[in-house]
C-alpha positions as a Markdown table, in Angstrom:
| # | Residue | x | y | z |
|---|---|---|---|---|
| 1 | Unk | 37.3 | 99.1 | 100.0 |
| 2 | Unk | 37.7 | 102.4 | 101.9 |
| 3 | Unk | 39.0 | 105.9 | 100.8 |
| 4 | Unk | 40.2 | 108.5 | 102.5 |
| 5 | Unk | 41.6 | 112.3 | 101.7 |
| 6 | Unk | 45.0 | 113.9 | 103.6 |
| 7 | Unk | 45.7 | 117.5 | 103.2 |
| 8 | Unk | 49.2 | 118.1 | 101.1 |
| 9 | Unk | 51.0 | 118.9 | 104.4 |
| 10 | Unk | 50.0 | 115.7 | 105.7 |
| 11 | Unk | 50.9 | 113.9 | 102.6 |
| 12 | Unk | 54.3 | 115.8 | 102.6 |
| 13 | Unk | 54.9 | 114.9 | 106.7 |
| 14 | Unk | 54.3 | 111.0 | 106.1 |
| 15 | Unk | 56.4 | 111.0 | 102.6 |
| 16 | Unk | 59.4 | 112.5 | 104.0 |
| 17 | Unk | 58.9 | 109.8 | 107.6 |
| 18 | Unk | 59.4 | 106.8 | 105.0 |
| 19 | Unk | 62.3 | 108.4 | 103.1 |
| 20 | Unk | 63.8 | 109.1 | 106.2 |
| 21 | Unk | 63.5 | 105.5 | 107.4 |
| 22 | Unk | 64.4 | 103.8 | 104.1 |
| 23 | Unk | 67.7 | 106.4 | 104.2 |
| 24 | Unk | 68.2 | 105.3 | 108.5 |
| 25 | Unk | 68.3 | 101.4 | 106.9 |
| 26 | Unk | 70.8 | 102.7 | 103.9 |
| 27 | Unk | 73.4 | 103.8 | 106.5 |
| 28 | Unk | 73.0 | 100.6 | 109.2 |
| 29 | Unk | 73.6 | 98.3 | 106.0 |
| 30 | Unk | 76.8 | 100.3 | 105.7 |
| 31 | Unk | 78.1 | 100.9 | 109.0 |
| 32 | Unk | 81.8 | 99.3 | 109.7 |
| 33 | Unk | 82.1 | 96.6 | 112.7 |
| 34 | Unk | 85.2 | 95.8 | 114.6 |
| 35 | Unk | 85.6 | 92.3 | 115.0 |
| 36 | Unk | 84.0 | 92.2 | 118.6 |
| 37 | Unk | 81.2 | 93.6 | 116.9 |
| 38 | Unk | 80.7 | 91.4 | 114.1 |
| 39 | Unk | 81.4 | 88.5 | 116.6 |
| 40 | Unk | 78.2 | 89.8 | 118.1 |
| 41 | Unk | 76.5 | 90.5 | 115.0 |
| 42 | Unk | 76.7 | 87.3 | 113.9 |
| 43 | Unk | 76.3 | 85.5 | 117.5 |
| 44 | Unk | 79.6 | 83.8 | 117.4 |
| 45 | Unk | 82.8 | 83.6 | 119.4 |
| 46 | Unk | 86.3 | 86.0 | 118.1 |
| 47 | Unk | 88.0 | 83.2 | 118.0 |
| 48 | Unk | 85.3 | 81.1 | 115.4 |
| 49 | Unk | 85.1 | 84.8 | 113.4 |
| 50 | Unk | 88.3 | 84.6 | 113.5 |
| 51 | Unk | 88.6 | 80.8 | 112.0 |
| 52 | Unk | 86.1 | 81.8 | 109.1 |
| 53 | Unk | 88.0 | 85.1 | 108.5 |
| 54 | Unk | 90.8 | 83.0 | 108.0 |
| 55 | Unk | 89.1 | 80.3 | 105.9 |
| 56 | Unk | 87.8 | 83.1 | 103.7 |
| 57 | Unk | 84.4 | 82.7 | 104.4 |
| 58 | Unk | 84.2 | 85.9 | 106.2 |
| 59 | Unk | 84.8 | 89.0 | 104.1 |
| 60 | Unk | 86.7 | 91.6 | 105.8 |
| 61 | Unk | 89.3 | 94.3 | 105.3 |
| 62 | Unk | 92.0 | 96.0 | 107.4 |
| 63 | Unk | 92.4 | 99.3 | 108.9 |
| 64 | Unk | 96.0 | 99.3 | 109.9 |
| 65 | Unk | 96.6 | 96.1 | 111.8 |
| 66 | Unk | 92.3 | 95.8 | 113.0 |
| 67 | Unk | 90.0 | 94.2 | 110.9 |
| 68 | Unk | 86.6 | 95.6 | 109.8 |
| 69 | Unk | 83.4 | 94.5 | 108.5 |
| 70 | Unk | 80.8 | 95.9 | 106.9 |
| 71 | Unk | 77.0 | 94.8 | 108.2 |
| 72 | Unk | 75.7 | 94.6 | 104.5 |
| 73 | Unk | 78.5 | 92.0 | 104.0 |
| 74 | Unk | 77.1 | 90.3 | 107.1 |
| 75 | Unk | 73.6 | 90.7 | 106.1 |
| 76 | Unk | 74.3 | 88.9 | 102.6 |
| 77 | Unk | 76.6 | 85.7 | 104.1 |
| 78 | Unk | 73.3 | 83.4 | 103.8 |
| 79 | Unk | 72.4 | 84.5 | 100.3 |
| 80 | Unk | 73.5 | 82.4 | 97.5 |
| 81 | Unk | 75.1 | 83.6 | 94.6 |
| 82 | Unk | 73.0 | 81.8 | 92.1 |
């Protein structure tokens, strides 16, 4: 096994890069698709979206007459609930 020694400016630099990239992954988990979008997202035609929108299998929610979907929804379709 190895050690090394960083200064505490160093230390500081490299702490705040990784709570600045866990914070960047926060906010894409969160971020709100349009339905193109989540077609994309998921690699799938509007019009199947659309069908397991419908069927329920897709959560969504409106924004006036548009539908919206948040990528951590996305993100969690293939887990199971178990």
């Amino acid at each position: 096994m190895f050690q090394f020694t960083i200064d505490q400016d160093a230390y500081k630099l490299f702490k705040y890069e990784i709570i600045s990239e866990f914070k960047k992954e926060f906010v894409i988990q969160d971020e709100i698709l349009n339905s193109s979008e989540a077609a994309a997202f998921l690699k799938i035609t509007a019009p199947t979206l659309n069908k397991y929108v419908n069927n329920g299998q897709i959560p969504h929610f409106m924004v006036g007459d548009n539908k919206r979907f948040r990528r951590s929804d996305l993100l969690n379709l293939g887990k199971s609930n178990t």
